[in-house]
N, C-alpha and C positions, 0 to 999 in steps of 0.2 A: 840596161838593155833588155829588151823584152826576152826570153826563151821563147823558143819554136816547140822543142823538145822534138826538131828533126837533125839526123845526124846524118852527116853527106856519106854516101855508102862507097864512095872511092876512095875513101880513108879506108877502107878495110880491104881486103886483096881476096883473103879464105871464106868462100860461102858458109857459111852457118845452119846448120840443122839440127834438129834436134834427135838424138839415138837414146835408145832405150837403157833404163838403169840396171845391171844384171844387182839383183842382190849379192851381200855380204856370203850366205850360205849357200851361194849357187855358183856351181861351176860355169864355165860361159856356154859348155854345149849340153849344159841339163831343161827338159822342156819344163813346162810350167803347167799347171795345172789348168783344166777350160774353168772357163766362166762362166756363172750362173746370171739370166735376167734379174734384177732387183728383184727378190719379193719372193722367189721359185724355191723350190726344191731341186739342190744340185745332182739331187740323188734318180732321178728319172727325166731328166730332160736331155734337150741335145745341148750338145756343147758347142758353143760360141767363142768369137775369140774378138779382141776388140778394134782391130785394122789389118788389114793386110800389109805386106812389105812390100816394098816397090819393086821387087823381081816378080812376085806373084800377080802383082795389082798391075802390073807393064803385059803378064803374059792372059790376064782373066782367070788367073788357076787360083783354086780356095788355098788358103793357107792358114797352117795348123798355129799362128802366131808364138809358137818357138824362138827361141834368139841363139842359134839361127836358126829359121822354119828348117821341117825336114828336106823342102824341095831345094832351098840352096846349100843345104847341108849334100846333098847327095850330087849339085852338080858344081859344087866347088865354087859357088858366085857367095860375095859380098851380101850380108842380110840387115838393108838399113828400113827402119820403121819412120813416116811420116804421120803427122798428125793428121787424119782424114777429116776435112770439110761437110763433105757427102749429108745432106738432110738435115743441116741445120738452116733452121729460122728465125734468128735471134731471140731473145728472152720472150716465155708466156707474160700474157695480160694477165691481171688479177692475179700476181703470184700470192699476196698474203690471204686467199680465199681458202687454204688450206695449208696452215704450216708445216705438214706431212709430207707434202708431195716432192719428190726431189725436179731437179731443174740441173739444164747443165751446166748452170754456173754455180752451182755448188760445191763445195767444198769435200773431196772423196770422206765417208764416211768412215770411223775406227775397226777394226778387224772383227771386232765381234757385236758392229752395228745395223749386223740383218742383213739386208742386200748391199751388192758392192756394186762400183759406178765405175764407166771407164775415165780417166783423167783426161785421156786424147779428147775429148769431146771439147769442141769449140768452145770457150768462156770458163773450163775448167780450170780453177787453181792448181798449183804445182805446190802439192805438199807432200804429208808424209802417208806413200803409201801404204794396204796392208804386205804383210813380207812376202806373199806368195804372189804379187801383180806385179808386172815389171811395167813403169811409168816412165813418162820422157822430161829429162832432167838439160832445162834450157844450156845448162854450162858446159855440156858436152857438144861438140859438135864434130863433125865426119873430117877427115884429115884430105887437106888440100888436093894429094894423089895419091896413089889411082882412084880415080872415079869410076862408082859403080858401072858398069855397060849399059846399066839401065836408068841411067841419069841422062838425058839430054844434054844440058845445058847447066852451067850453076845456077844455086838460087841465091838470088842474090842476099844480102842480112839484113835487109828492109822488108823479106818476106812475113806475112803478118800473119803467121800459125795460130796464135791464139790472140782473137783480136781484141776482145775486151779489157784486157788487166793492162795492154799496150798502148791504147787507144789515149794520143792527147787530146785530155779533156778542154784542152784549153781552144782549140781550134780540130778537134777531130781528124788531124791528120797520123796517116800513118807513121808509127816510130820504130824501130829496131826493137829487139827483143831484150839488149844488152845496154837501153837505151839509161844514160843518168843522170840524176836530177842536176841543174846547173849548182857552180859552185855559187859558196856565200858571197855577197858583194862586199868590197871593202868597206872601210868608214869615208873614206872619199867618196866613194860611190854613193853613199846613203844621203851621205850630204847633198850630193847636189842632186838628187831626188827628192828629198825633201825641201832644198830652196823651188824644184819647179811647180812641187804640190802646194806647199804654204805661201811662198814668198811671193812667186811667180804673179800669179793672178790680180794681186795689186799692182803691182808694177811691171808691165808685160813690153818692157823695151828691148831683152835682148835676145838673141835667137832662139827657135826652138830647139832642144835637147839635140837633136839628130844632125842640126846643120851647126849647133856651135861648134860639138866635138869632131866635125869635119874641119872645120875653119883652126881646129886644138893644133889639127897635123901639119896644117898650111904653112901658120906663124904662132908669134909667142902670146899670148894671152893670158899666161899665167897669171899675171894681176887679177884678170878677170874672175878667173875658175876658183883662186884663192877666194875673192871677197863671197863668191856664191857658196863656197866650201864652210866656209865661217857661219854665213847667216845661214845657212841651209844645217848646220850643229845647233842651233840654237832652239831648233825644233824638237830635236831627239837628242836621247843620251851617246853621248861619246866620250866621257871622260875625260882626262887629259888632252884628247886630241882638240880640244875648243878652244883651250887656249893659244896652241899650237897653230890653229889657222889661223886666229884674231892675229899674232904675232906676224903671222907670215902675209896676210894681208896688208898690214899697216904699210910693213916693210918693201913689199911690192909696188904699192901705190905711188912710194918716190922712189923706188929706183932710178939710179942716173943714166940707165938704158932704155927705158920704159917710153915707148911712142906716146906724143900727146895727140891722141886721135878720139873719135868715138868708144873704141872699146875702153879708153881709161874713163873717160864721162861716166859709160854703165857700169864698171867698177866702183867709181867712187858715189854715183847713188846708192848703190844697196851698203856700201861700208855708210852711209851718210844716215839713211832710213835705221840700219841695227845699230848703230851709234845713241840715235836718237831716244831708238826704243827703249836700249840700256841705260838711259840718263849721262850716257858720256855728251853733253850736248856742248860743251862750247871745243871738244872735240868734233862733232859732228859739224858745228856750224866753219871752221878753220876747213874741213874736207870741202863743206860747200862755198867756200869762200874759192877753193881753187877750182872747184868742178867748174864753176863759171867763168873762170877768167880763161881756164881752157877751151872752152865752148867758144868765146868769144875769140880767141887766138886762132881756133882752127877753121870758125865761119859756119860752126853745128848750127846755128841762129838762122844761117841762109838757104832758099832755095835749091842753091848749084850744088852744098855740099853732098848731099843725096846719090844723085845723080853721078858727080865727080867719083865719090867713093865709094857708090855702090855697085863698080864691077860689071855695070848692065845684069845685075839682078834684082830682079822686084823686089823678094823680100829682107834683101840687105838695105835696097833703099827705104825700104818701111822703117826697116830696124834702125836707121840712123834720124827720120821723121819722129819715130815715137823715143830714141833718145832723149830730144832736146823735147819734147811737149814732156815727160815724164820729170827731166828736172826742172820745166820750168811749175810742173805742180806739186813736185816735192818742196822748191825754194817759196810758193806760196803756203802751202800748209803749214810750215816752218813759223813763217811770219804769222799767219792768223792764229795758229793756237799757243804758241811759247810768247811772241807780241817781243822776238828779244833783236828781232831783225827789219827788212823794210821792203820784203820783197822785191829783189834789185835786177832780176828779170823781168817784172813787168813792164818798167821804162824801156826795155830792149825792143825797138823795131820789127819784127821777127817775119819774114814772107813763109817759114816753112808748113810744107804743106798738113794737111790734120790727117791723123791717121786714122786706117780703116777698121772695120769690127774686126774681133779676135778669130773670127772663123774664116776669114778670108786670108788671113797674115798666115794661123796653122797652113793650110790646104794650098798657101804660093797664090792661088788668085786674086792676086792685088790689083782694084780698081784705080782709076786715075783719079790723082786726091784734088779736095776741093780745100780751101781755104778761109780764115777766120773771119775774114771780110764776107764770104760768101755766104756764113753763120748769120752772122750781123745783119746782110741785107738781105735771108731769106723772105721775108716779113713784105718787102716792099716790092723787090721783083716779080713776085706773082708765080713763080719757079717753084714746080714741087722737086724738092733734092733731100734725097733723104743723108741725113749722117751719121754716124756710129757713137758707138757710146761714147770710145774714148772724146769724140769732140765735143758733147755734151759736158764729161768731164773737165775738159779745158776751157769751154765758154763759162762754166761753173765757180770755177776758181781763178777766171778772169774777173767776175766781180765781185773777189775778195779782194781783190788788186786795186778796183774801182772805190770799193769802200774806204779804201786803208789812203787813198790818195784827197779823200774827201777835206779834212781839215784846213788847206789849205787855198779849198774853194772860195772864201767867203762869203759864204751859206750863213744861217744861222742852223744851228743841230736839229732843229727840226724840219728846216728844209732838205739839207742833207739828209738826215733818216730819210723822209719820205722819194727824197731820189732812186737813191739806192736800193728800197724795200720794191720800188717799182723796178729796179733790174731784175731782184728775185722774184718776185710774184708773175711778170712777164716770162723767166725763163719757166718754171713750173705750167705755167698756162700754155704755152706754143710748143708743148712735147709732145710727140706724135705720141698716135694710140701705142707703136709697139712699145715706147718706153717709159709712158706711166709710171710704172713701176719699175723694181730692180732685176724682173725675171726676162729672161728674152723668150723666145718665142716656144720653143719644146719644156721653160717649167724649170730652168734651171736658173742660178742665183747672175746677174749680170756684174760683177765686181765694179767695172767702169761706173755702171750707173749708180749700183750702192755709193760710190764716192762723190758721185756726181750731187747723191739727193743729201749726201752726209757735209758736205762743203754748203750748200746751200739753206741746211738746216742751222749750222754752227753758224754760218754768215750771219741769219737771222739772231740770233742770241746776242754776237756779239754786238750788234750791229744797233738792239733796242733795251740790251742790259740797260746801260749808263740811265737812260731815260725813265726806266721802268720806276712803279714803284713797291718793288718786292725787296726788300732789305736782306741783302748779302752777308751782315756780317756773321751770321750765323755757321757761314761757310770759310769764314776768312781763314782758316788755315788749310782747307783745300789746295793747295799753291806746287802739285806736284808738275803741271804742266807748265802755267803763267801765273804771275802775282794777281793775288785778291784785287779786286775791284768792288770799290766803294760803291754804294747806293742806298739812296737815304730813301726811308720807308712812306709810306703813304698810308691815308687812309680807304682808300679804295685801290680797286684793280684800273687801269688806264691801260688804253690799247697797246702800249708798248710793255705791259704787264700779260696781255693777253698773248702779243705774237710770240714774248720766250718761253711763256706754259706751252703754248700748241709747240713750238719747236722742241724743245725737249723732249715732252709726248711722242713725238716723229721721231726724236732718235731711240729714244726706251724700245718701240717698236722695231725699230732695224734686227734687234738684237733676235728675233723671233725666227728669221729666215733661217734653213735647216740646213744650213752648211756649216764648217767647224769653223767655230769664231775665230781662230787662230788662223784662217787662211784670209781675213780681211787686213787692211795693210795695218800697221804699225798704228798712224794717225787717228785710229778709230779709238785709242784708246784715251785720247787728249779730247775728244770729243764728246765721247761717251760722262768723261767727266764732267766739262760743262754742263752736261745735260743735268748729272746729279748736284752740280750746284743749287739747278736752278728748282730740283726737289725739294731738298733739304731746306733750302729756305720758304718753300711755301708750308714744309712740315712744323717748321717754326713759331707759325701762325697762331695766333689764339684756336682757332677752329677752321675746321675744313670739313665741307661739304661732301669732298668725294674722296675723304679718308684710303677707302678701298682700292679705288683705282691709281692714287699715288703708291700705295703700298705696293701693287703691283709694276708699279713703274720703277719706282729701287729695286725690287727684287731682280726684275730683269737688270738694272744696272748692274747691280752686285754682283750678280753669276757671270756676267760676261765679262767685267774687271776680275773673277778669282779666275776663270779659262786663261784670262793672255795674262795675268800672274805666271803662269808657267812656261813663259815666253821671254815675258816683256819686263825689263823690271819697273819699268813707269805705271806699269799697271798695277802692280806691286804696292808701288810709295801710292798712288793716286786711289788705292782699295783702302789701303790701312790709314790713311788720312781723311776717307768718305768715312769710314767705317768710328773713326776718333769723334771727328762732329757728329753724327748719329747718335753716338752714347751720351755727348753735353748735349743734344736739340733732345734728346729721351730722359735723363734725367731733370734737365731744366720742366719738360713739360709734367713728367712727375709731382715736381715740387709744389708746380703752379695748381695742382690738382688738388692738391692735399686744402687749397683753400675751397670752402663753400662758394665764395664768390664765382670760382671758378665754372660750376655748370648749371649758373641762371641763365632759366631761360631754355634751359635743354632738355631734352625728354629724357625719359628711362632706356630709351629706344637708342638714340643719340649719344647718352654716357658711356653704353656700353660697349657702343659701335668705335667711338674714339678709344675705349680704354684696348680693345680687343687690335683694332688698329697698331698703336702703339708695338707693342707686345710680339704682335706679327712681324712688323717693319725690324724690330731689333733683333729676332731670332734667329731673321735670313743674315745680315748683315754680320752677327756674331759667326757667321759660316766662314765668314774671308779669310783663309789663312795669310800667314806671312810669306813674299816668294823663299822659293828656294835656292839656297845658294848654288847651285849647280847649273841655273840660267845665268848666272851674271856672267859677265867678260870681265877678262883681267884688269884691275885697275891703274 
């Protein structure tokens, strides 16, 4: 919960002022020495005093600034001192043009620091002063009754005496003088702040922050807030409490009281996603085995349910629209990168409608949604209709759906390829100007479309691997995500050689966007690895032409599998098994070195570029640590 650092001043009853400190060695009716102007000689000037009291300063009479002045000393009134405003104009311009010169937000100077300063002065610290100036000390204040005669009204304890050292900086509103900092937030807390920072953004199906915990007080959701509590631990340290939520999640998820409705669906994706990520996957696939049957049980698939269960709120009914399109692109990522399922949502019928950009779903402005048929035929109705990322996203990992159904076409495999390459190349061609790319329009990262261009990249790899002829086995114990795949070598590059160089290339590149790699979803880490498949095996090669810019294409691999190493432990296994094949593709190439035969035909220019290559590529890669045990979840 955000802090205001405003405190409701009806909570306090006693006005608050600030009254003067008599010192230690002063009696309370002994006066006090005048004051000299900074810089003076106290010895021939007039004596000043540094405010009046509100008996004097109510009547226009000078006062001797005594505690009490003599004038309420002699007429028996209350002597309370107020910090005076009067003539200030908040801090000089160019204060560092003379390090000398004092300012009134300085700090009062030590007793034998040459001239003295009055503390009352607007923006002045409340420190220690010298023993002969009596200063106003915030923790005093004037007792409730009798009020001075000369006090109007109270003042209330949101009066802002000294406004600088009070002033929230976080929104400049006025605070109390007694004002304190919010307490620490729990580890619950943390958690599900950090599931809305990291997790969120990939998968933006369930409510924002402010209307879940509305919805906390309604009914029971526990299941919910558990599985966000869990993966939102998995970010930051919490110690024993990680295993604590993992248990309590599980446990939640079948509870025999536990409604089967939408909010258990959005529970058991994010348990299904950080399952995944931790390589509990034939756990994770058993979550998704049920997340779907309960989708289908409760009509998440359809139209009406939105609508039925959304309360007549728009962005409950989003929220239940980008449920089911979220599992049904978790249950396809599933299937295209582990290859251990069949994606069993895409047969599903589905009329619901696509959901809208992320800034309209925050902000409640939810437009009337269009649908995937509308996607489909925007090309032929002639209909400009703009749509949002996420359904970019979803037409995206629709034809991985399309691909994965191919075999049974009766095609021959290159007819097929060439189908399918025409769904991707067509969906990258007909993207409007604003989504080109992953950023939207003010410059910042688009997550939807990063998965949108990350699904259609991988599509591509998988899609022209088999056919390719770059030889795999180089990589064959890669196998953190899905089993090696055979591919028998060539003697040339062939277009289906070219499309998984340039895809890879594409995803090396993702990695570049200046947001923290760990807030991209889970899948990017299965991805990222094919990408370094498909390096490692071109590194393999007798010789490479553009040595340099593959080296730079691992290295980006590398460092973004050692960041969600500290997350993920698939990143983890899928780093130290890149990192395994790189030491045999470097020593092999070594070996091969060591013959003469090895660099006919090759310049001085060329030996030295390969050897230096080399050498680079294994230096970064030797960076990968092992994950640390304190990401994994209980086994």
């Amino acid at each position: 919960m955000e802090w205001s650092g405003v405190v409701d001043s009806s909570s306090h009853s006693s006005p608050e002022l600030y009254a003067p400190v008599i010192p230690s060695n002063m009696s309370a009716h002994q006066t006090t020495p005048a004051i000299s102007p900074p810089g003076s000689d106290s010895r021939g000037s007039t004596q000043t005093v540094p405010a009046a009291c509100l008996a004097c300063r109510a009547k226009h009479l000078k006062c001797d600034g005594s505690n009490p002045c003599s004038r309420c000393q002699s007429s028996s009134s209350e002597c309370v001192y107020v910090a005076s405003r009067r003539g200030y104009k908040g801090p000089r311009k160019n204060s560092t043009a003379n390090p000398n010169k004092r300012h009134a937000s300085d700090s009062p100077p030590s007793a034998g620091g040459g001239g003295e300063s009055c503390p009352m002065l607007l923006g002045a610290r409340v420190g220690a002063p010298p023993p002969t100036l009596p200063t106003f000390n915030p923790a005093l204040s004037v007792p409730e009754s009798p009020l001075s005669p000369f006090v109007g009204t109270p003042v209330p304890n949101t009066l802002q005496l000294y406004r600088t050292p009070y002033l929230n900086s976080a929104n400049g509103a006025m605070v109390p003088a007694n004002a304190q900092p919010p307490p620490p937030k729990s580890i619950p807390e943390q958690c599900i702040d950090a599931f809305y920072y990291y997790f969120y953004p990939g998968h933006p199906s369930v409510l924002p922050k402010a209307h879940i915990t509305k919805i906390a007080k309604e009914r029971n959701i526990e299941h919910l807030l558990a599985a966000m509590r869990w993966v939102g631990s998995l970010y930051i340290e919490v110690g024993p409490a990680r295993a604590t939520f993992f248990e309590e999640t599980m446990r939640l998820l079948y509870a025999p009281d536990v409604r089967k409705d939408g909010f258990l669906v959005q529970a058991m994706i994010i348990a299904i996603v950080g399952l995944d990520g931790c390589r509990q996957n034939e756990k994770a696939r058993e979550i998704l085995s049920d997340a779907e049957r309960v989708a289908m049980e409760t009509g998440l698939y359809t139209r009406a349910y939105a609508t039925t269960y959304g309360c007549g709120n728009p962005r409950m009914e989003e929220s239940w629209r980008r449920t089911w399109w979220d599992l049904f692109v978790v249950d396809g990522m599933i299937a295209g990168v582990h290859r251990q399922t069949n994606f069993l949502l895409y047969d599903i019928v589905a009329d619901v409608g696509l959901p809208c950009e992320e800034h309209e779903y925050l902000s409640g402005k939810i437009p009337r949604p269009m649908y995937l048929e509308d996607f489909d035929d925007q090309i032929f109705t002639g209909e400009e209709r703009t749509f949002s990322s996420f359904a970019y996203r979803v037409a995206s990992i629709t034809n991985l759906g399309r691909m994965m159904r191919l075999p049974n076409s009766g095609l021959s495999p290159e007819e097929s390829v060439d189908k399918i390459e025409s769904l991707l190349s067509n969906w990258r061609l007909h993207l409007p100007k604003s989504k080109k790319d992953c950023l939207d329009k003010d410059g910042r990262l688009d997550e939807m479309m990063f998965q949108a261009f990350m699904i259609n990249h991988a599509c591509s790899i998988i899609l022209h691997q088999p056919l390719s002829q770059l030889d795999s086995s180089p990589a064959r114990d890669v196998t953190a995500c899905a089993p090696h795949r055979a591919v028998d070598s060539g003697d040339n590059f062939n277009l289906h050689t070219r499309h998984i160089i340039t895809a890879a290339c594409e995803i090396s590149k993702m990695v570049t966007y200046n947001v923290p790699i760990t807030s991209h979803t889970h899948f990017f880490t299965c991805v990222l690895t094919l990408s370094s498949i498909v390096h490692l095996s071109k590194w393999a090669l007798y010789f490479i032409h553009d040595e340099d810019d593959l080296r730079q294409q691992i290295r980006l691999n590398i460092g973004a599998l050692n960041k969600l190493s500290g997350v993920w432990r698939a990143a983890s296994t899928a780093g130290s098994q890149v990192k395994g094949v790189a030491q045999e593709i470097y020593r092999s190439r070594k070996a091969q070195q060591t013959n003469p035969n090895f660099w006919v035909g090759l310049t001085q220019e060329e030996i030295m570029s390969t050897m230096s290559a080399d050498e680079g590529i294994m230096s970064e890669i030797n960076l990968l640590p092992a994950a640390p045990e304190s990401v994994l979840p209980p086994s």
